[in-house]
KEVEX-592473 format. One record per atom (N, C-alpha, C, O): x, z, y. Coordinates in nm, 2 decimals. Layout:
BEGIN
[[X; Z; Y]]
...
***
This chain:
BEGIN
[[0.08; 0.00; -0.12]]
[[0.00; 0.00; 0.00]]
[[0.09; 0.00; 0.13]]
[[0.04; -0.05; 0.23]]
[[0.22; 0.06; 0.13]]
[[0.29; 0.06; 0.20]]
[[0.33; -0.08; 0.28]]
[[0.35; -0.10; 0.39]]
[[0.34; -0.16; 0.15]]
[[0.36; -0.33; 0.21]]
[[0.31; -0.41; 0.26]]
[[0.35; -0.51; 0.31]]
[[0.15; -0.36; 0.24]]
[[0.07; -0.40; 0.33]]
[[0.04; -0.38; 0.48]]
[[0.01; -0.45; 0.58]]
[[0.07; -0.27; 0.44]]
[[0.10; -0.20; 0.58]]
[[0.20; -0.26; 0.68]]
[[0.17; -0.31; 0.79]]
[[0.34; -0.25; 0.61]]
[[0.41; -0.31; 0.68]]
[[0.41; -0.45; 0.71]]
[[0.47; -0.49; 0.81]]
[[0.36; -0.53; 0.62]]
[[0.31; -0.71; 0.61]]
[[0.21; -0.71; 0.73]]
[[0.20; -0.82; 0.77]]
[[0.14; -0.60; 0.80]]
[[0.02; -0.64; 0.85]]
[[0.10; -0.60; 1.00]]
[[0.11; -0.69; 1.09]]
[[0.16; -0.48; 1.01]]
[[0.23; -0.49; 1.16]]
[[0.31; -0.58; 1.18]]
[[0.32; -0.62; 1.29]]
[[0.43; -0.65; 1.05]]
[[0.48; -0.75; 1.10]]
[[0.42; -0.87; 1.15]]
[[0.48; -0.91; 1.25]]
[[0.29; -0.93; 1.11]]
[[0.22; -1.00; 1.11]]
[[0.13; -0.99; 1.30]]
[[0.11; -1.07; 1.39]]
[[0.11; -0.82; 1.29]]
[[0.07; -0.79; 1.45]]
[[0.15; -0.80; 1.56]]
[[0.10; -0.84; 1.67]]
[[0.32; -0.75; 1.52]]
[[0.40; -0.77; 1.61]]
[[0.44; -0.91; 1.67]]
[[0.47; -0.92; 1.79]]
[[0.41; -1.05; 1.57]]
[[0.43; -1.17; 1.55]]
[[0.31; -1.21; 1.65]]
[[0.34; -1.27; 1.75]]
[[0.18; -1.19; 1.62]]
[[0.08; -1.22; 1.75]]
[[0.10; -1.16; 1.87]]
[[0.05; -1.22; 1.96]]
[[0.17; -1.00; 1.89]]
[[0.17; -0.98; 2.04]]
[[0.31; -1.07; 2.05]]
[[0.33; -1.07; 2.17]]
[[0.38; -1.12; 2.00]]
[[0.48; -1.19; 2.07]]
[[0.47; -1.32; 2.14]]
[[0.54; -1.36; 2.24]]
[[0.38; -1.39; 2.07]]
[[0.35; -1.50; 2.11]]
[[0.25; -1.49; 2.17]]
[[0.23; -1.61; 2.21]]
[[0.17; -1.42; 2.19]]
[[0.08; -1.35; 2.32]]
[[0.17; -1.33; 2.42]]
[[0.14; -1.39; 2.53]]
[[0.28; -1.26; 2.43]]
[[0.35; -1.23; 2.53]]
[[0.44; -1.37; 2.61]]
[[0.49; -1.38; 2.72]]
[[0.44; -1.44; 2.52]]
[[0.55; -1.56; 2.57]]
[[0.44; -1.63; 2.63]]
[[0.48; -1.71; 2.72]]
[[0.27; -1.64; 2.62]]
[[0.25; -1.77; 2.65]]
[[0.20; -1.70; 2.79]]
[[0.18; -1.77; 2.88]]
[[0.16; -1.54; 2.79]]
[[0.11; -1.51; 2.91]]
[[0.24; -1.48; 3.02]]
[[0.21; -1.45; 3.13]]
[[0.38; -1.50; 2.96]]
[[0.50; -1.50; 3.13]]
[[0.46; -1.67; 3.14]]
[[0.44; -1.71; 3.26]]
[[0.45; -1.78; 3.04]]
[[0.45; -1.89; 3.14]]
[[0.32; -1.92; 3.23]]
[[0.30; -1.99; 3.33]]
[[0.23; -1.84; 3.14]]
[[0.09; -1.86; 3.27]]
[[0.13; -1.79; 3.39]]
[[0.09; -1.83; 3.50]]
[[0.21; -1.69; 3.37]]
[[0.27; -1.58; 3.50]]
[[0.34; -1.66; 3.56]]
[[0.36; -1.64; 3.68]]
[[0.41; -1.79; 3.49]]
[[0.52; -1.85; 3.58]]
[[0.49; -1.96; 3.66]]
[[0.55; -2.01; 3.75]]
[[0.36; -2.01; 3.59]]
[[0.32; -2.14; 3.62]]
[[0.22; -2.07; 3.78]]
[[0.17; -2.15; 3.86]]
[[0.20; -1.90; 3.78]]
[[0.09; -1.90; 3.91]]
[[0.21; -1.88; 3.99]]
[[0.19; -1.91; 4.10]]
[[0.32; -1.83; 3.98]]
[[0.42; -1.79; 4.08]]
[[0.43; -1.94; 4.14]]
[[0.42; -1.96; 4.26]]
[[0.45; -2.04; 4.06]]
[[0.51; -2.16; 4.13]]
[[0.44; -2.22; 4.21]]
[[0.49; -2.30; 4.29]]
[[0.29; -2.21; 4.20]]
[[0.17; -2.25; 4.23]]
[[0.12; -2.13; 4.38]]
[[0.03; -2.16; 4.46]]
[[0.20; -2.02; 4.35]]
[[0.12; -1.95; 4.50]]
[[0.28; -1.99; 4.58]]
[[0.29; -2.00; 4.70]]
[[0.40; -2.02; 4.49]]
[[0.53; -2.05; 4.64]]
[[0.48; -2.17; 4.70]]
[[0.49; -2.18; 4.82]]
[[0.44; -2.24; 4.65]]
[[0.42; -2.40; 4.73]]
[[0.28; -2.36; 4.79]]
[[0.26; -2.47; 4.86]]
[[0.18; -2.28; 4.82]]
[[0.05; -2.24; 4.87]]
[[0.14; -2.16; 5.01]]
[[0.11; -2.19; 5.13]]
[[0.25; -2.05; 4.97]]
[[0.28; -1.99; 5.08]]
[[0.42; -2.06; 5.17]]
[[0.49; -2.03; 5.27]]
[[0.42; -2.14; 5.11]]
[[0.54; -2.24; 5.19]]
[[0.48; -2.30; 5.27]]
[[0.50; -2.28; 5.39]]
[[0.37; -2.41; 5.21]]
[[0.33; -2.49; 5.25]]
[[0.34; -2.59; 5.21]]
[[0.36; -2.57; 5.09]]
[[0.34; -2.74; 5.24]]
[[0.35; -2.83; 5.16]]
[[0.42; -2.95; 5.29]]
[[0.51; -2.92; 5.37]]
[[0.34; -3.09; 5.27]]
[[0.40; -3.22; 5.31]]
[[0.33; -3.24; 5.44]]
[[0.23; -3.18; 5.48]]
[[0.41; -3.35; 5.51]]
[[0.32; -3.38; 5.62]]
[[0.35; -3.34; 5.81]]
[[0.47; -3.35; 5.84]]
[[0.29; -3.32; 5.89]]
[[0.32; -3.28; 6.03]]
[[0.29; -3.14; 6.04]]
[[0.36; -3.07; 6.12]]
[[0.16; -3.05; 5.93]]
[[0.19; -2.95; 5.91]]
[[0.22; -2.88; 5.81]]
[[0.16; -2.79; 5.76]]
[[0.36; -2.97; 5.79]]
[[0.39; -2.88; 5.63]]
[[0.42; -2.75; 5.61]]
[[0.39; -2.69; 5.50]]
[[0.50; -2.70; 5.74]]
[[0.57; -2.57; 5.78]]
[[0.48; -2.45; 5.74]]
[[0.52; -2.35; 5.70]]
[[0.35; -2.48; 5.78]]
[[0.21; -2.36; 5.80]]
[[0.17; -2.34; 5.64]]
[[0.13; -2.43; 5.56]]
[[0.19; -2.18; 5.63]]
[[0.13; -2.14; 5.52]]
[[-0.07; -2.20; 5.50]]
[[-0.15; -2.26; 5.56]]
[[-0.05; -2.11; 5.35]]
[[-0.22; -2.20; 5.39]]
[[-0.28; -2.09; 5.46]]
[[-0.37; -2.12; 5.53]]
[[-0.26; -1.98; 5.45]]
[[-0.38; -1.87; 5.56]]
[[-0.32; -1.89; 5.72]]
[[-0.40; -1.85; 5.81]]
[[-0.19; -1.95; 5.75]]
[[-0.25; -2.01; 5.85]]
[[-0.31; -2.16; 5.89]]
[[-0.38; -2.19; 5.99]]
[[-0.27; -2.22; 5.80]]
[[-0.35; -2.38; 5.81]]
[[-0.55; -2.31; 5.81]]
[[-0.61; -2.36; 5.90]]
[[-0.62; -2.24; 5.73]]
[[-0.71; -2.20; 5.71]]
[[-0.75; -2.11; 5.86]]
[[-0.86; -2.11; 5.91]]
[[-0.66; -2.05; 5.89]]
[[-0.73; -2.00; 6.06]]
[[-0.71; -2.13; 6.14]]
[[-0.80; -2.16; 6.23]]
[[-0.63; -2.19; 6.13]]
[[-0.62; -2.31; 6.27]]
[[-0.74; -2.41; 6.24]]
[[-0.78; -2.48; 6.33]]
[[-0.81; -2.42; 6.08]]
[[-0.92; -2.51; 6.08]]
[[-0.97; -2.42; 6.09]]
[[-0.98; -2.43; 6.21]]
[[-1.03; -2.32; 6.07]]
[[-1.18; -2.23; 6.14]]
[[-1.16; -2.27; 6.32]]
[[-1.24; -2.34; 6.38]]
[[-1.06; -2.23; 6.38]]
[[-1.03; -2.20; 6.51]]
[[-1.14; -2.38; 6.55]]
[[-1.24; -2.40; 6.61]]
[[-1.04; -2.46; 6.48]]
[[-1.13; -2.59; 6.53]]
[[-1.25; -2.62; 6.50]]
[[-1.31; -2.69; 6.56]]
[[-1.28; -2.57; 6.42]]
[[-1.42; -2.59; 6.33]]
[[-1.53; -2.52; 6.44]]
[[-1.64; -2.57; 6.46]]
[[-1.49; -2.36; 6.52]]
[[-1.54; -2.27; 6.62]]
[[-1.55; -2.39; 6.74]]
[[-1.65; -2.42; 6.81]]
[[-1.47; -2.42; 6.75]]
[[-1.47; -2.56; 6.91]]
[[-1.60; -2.65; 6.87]]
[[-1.69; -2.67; 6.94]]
[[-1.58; -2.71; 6.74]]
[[-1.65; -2.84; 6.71]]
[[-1.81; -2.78; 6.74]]
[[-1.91; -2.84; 6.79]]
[[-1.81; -2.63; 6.69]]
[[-1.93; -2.60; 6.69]]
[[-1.99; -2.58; 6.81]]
[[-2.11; -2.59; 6.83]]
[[-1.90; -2.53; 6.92]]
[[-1.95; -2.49; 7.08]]
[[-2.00; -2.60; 7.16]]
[[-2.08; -2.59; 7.25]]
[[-1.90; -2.76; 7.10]]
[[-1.92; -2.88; 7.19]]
[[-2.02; -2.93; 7.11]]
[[-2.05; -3.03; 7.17]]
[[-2.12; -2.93; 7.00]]
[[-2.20; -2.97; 6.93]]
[[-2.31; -2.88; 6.99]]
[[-2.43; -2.93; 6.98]]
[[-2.30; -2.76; 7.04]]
[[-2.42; -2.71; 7.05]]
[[-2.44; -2.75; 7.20]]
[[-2.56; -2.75; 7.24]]
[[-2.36; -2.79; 7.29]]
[[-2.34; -2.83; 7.44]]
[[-2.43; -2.95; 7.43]]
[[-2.54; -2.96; 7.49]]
[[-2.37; -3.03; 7.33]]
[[-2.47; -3.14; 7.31]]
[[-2.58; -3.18; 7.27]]
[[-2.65; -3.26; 7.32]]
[[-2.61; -3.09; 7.16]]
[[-2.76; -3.10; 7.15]]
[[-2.83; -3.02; 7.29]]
[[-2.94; -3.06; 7.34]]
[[-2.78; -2.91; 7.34]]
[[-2.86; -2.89; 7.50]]
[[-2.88; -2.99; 7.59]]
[[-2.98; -3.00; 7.66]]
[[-2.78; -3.06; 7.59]]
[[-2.78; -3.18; 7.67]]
[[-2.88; -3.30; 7.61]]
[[-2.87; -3.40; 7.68]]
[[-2.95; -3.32; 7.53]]
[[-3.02; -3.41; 7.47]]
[[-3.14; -3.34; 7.48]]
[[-3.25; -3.39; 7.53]]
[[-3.13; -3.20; 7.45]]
[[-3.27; -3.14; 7.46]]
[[-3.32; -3.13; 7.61]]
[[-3.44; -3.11; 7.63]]
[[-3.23; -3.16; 7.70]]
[[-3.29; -3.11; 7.83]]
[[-3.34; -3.26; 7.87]]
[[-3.39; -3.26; 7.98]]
[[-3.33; -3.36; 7.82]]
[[-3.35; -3.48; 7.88]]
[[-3.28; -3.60; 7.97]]
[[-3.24; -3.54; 8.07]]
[[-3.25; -3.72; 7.98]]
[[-3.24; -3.74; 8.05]]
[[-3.24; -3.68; 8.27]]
[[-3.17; -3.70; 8.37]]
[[-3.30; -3.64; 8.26]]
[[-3.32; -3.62; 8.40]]
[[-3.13; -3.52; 8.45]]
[[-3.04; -3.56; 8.52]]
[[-3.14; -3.43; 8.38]]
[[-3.02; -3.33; 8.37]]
[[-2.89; -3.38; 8.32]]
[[-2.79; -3.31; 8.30]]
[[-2.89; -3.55; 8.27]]
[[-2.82; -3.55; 8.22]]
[[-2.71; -3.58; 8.28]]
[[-2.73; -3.55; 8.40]]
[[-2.57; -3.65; 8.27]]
[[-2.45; -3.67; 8.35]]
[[-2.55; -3.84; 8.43]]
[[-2.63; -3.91; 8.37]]
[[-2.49; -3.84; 8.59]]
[[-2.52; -3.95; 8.68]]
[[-2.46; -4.05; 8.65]]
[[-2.48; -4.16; 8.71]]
[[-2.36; -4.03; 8.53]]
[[-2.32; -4.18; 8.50]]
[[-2.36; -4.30; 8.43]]
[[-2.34; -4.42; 8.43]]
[[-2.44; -4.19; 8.34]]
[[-2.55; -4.25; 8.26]]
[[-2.64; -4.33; 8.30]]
[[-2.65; -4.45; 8.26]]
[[-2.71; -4.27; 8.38]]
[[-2.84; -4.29; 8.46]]
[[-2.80; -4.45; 8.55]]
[[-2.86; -4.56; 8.55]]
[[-2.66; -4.40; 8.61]]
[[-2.60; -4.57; 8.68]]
[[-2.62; -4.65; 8.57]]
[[-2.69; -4.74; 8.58]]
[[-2.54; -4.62; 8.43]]
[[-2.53; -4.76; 8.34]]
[[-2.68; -4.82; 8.32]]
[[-2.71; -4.94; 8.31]]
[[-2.76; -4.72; 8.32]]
[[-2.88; -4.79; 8.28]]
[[-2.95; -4.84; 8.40]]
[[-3.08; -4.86; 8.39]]
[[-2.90; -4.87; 8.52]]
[[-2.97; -4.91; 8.62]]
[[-2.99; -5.07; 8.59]]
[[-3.10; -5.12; 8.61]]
[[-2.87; -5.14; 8.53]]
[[-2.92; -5.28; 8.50]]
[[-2.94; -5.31; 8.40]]
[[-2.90; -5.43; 8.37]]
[[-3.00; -5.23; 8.30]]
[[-3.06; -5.24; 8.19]]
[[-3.17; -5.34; 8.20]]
[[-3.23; -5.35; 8.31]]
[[-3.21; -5.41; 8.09]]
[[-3.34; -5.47; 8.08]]
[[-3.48; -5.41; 8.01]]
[[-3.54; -5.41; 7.91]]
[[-3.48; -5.36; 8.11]]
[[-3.59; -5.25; 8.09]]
[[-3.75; -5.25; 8.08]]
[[-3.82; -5.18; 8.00]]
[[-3.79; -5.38; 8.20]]
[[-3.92; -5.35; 8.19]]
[[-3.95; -5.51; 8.06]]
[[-3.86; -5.59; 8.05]]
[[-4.02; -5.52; 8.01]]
[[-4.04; -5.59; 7.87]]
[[-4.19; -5.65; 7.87]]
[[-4.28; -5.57; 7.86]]
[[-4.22; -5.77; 7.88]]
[[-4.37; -5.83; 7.86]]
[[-4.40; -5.94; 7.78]]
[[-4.31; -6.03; 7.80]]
[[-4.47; -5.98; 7.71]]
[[-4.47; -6.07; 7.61]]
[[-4.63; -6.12; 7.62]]
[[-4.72; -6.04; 7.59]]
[[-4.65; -6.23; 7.66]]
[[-4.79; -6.31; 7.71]]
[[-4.76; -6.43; 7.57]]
[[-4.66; -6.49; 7.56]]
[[-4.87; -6.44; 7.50]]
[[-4.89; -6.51; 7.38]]
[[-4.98; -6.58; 7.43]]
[[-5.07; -6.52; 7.49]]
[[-4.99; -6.77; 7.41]]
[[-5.07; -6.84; 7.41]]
[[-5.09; -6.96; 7.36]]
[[-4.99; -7.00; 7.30]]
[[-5.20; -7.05; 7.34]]
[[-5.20; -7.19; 7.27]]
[[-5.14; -7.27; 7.40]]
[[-5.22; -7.27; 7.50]]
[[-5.01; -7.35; 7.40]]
[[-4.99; -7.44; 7.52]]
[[-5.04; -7.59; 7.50]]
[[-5.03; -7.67; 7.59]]
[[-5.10; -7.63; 7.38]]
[[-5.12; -7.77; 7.33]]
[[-5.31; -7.71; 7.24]]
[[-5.35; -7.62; 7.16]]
[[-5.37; -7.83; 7.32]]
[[-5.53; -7.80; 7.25]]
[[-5.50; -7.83; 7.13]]
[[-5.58; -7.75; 7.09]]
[[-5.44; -7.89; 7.01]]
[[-5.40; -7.98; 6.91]]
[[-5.39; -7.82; 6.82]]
[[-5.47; -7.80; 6.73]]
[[-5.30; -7.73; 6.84]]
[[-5.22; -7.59; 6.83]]
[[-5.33; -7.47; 6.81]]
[[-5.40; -7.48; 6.91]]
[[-5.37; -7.39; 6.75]]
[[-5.41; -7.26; 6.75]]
[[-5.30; -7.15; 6.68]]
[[-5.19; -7.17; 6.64]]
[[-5.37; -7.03; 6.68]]
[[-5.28; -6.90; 6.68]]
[[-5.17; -6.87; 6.75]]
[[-5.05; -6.86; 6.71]]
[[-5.22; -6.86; 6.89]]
[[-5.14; -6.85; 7.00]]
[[-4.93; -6.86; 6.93]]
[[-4.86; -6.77; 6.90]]
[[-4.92; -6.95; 6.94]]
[[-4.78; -6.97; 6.88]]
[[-4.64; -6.98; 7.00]]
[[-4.53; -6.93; 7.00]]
[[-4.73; -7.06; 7.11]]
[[-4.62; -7.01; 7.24]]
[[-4.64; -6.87; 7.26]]
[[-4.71; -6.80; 7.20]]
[[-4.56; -6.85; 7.36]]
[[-4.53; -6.74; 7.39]]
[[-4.43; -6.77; 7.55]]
[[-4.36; -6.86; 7.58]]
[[-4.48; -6.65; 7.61]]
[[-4.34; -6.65; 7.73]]
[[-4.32; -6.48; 7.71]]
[[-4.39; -6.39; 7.66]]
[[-4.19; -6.48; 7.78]]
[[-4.12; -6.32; 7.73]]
[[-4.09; -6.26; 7.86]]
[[-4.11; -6.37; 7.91]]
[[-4.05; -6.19; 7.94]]
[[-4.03; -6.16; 8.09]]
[[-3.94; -6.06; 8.03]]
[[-3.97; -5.98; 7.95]]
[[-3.79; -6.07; 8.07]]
[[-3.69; -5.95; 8.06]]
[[-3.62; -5.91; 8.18]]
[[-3.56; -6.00; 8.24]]
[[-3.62; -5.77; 8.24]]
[[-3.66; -5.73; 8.34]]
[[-3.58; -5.61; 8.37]]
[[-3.59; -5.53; 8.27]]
[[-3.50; -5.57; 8.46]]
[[-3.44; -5.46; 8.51]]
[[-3.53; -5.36; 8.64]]
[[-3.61; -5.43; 8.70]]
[[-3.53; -5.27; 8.66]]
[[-3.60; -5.20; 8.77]]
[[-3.62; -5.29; 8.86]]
[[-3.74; -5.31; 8.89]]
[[-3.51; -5.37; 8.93]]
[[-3.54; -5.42; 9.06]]
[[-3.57; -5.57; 9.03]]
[[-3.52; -5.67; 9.09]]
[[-3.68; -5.57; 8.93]]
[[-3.72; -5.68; 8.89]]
[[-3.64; -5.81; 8.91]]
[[-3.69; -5.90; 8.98]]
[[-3.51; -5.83; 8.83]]
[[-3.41; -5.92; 8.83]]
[[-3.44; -5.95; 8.69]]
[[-3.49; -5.86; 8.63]]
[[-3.41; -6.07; 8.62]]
[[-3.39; -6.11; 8.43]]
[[-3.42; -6.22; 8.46]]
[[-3.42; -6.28; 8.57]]
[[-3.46; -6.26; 8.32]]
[[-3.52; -6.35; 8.32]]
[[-3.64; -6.40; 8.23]]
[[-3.70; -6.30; 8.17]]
[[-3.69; -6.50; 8.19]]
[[-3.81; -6.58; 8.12]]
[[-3.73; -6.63; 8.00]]
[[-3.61; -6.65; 7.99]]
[[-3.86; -6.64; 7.90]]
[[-3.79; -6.71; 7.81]]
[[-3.92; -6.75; 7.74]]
[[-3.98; -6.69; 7.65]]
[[-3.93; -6.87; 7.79]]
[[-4.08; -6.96; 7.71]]
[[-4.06; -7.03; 7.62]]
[[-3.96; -7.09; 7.62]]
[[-4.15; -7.06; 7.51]]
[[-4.12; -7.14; 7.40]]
[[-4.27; -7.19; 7.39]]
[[-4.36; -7.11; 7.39]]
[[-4.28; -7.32; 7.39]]
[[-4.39; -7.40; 7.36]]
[[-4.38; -7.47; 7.21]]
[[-4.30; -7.55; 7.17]]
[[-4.51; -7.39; 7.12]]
[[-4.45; -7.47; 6.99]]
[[-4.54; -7.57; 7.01]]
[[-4.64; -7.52; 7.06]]
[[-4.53; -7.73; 6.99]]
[[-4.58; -7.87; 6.93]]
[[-4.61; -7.87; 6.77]]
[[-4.58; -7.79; 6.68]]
[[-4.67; -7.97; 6.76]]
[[-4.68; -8.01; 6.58]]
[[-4.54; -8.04; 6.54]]
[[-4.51; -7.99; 6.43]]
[[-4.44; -8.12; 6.61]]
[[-4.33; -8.16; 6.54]]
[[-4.20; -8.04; 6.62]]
[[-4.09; -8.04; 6.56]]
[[-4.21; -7.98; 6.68]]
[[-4.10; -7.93; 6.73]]
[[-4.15; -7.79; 6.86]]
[[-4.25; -7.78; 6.92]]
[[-4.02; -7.71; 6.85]]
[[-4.06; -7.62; 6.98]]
[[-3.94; -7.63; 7.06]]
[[-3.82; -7.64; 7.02]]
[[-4.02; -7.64; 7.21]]
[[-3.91; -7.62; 7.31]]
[[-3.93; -7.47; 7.39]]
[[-4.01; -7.40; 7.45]]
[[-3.77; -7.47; 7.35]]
[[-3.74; -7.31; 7.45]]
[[-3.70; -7.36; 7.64]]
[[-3.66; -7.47; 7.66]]
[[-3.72; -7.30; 7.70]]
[[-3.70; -7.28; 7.83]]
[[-3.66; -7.14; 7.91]]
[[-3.70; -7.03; 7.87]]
[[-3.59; -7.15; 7.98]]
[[-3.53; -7.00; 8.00]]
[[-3.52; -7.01; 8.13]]
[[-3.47; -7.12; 8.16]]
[[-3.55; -6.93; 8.26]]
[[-3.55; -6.92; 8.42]]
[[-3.50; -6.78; 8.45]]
[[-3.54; -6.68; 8.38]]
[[-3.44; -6.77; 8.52]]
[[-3.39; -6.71; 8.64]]
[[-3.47; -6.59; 8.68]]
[[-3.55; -6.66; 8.75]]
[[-3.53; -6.45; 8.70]]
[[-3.58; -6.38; 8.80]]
[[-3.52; -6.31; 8.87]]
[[-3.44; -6.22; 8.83]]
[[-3.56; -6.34; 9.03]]
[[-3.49; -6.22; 9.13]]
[[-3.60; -6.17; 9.20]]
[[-3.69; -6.24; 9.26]]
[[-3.60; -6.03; 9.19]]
[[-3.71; -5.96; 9.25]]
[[-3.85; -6.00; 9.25]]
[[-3.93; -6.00; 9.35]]
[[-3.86; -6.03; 9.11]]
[[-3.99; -6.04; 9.06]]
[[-4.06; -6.21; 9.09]]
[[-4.17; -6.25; 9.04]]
[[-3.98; -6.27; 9.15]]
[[-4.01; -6.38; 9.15]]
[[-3.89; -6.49; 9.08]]
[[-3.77; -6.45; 9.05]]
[[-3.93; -6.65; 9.05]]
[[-3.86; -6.67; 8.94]]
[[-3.80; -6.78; 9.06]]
[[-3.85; -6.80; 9.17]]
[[-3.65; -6.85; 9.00]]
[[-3.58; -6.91; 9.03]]
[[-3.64; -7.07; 9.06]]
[[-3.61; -7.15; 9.16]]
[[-3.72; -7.09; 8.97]]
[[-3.78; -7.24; 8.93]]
[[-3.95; -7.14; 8.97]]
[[-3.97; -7.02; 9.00]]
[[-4.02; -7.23; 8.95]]
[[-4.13; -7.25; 8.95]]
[[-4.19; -7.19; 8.84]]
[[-4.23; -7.26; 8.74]]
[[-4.21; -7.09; 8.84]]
[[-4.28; -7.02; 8.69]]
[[-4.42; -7.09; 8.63]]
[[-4.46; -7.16; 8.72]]
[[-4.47; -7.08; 8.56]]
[[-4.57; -7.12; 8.47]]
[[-4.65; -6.99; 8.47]]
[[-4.60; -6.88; 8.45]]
[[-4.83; -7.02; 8.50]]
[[-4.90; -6.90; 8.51]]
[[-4.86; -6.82; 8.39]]
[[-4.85; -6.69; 8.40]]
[[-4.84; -6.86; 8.32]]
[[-4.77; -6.72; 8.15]]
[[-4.66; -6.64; 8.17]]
[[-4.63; -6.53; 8.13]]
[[-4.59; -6.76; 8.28]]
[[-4.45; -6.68; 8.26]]
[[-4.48; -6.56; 8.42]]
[[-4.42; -6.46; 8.44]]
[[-4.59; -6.61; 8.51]]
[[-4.60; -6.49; 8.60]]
[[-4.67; -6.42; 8.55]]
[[-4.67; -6.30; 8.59]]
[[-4.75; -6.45; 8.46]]
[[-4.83; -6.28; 8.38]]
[[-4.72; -6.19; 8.34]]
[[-4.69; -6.09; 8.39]]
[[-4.67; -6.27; 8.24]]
[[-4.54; -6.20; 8.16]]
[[-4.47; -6.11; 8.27]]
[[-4.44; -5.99; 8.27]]
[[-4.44; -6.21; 8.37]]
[[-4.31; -6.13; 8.49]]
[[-4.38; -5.99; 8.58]]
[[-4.30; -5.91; 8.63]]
[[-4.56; -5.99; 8.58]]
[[-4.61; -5.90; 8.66]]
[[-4.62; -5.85; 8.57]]
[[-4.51; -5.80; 8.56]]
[[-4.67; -5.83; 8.49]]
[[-4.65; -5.74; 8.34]]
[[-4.55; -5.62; 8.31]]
[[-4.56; -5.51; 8.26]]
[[-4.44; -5.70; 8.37]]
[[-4.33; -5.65; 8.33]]
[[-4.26; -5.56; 8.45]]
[[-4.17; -5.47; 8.46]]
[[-4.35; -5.63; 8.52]]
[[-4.30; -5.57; 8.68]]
[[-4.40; -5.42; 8.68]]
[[-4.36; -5.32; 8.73]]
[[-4.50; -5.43; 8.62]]
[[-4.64; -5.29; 8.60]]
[[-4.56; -5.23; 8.51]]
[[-4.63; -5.13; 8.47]]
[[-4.42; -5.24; 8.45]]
[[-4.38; -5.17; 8.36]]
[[-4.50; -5.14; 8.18]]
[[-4.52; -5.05; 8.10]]
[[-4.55; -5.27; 8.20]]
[[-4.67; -5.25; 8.07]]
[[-4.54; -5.31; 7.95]]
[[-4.46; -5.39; 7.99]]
[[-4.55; -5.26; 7.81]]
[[-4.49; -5.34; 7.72]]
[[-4.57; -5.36; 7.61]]
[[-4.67; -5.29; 7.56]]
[[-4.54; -5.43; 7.59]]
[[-4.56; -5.50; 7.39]]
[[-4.65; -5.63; 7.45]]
[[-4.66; -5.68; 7.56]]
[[-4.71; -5.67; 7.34]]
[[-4.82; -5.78; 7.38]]
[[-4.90; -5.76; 7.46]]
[[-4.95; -5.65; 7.48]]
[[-4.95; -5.86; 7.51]]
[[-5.05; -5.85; 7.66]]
[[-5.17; -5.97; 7.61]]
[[-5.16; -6.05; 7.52]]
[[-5.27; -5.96; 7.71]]
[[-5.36; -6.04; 7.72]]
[[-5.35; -6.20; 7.65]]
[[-5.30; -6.27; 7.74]]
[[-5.38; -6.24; 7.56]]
[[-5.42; -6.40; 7.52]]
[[-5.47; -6.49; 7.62]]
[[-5.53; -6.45; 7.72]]
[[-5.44; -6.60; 7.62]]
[[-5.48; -6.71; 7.73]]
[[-5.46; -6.82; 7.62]]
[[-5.37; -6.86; 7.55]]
[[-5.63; -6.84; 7.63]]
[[-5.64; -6.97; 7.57]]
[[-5.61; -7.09; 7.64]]
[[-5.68; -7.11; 7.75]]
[[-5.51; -7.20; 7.61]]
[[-5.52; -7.34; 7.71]]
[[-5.63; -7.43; 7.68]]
[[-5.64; -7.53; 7.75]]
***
């Protein structure tokens, strides 16, 4: 019984050994693994450990979040509050928008022409008429200064342009020809 005994601690001694060898290289493999974590690594900030690489991105992450919250104030408050530079860019925007749909040929139904009025505050843009035919459509395009047109407008294209001048949008009134 004795040899059993001793067959069985040899046998125990033999598992804590090779328990013990494989747990120094797990021991060795985390030392190598926290020196390159407290060195640092590659790059422009290689020098910075990671708890300080980890405060300098919170630090920016605290910024991103103060100029994000600036900005959504600034959207929430509206245009009116918002920076005057803005407000300039959009002064020569094409802003006011009118679209007058009509039959220009008795031959033609479902109003297929169209005139379009594109329009800034101080009623400057221009027209843009399209007369569809059976075989073909012709586009035309004029000139507006201050609400009146360069050429000779076509009753559609001054609906469209007072339209656009009343600041009305989307589709407008039908005119049968």
């Amino acid at each position: 019984m004795s040899t059993y005994v001793a067959v069985f601690a040899l046998v125990l001694a033999y598992v804590a050994l090779v328990g013990a060898y494989f747990a120094l290289r797990t021991l060795a493999k985390l030392r190598r693994a926290s020196a390159i974590l407290a060195r640092g690594g590659r790059g422009p900030e290689g020098q910075a450990s990671l708890l300080e690489a980890t405060h300098r991105n919170t630090e920016r992450t605290e910024v991103l979040a103060e100029q994000l919250a600036e900005l959504r104030a600034q959207v929430a408050s509206g245009p009116a509050a918002g920076a005057p530079a803005a407000s300039g860019a959009a002064q020569g925007a094409l802003r006011n928008v009118a679209l007058v749909r009509y039959d220009a040929l008795g031959s033609m139904s479902g109003h297929l022409s169209f005139s379009l009025a594109l329009l800034d505050e101080q009623g400057d843009g221009v027209t843009l008429s399209a007369i569809a035919g059976n075989a073909d459509t012709r586009v035309y395009a004029k000139g507006v200064s201050a609400g009146k047109g360069a050429q000779d407008l076509s009753p559609e294209e001054a609906q469209a342009v007072a339209a656009a001048l009343d600041k009305r949008r989307g589709l407008l009134g039908r005119r049968s020809a």
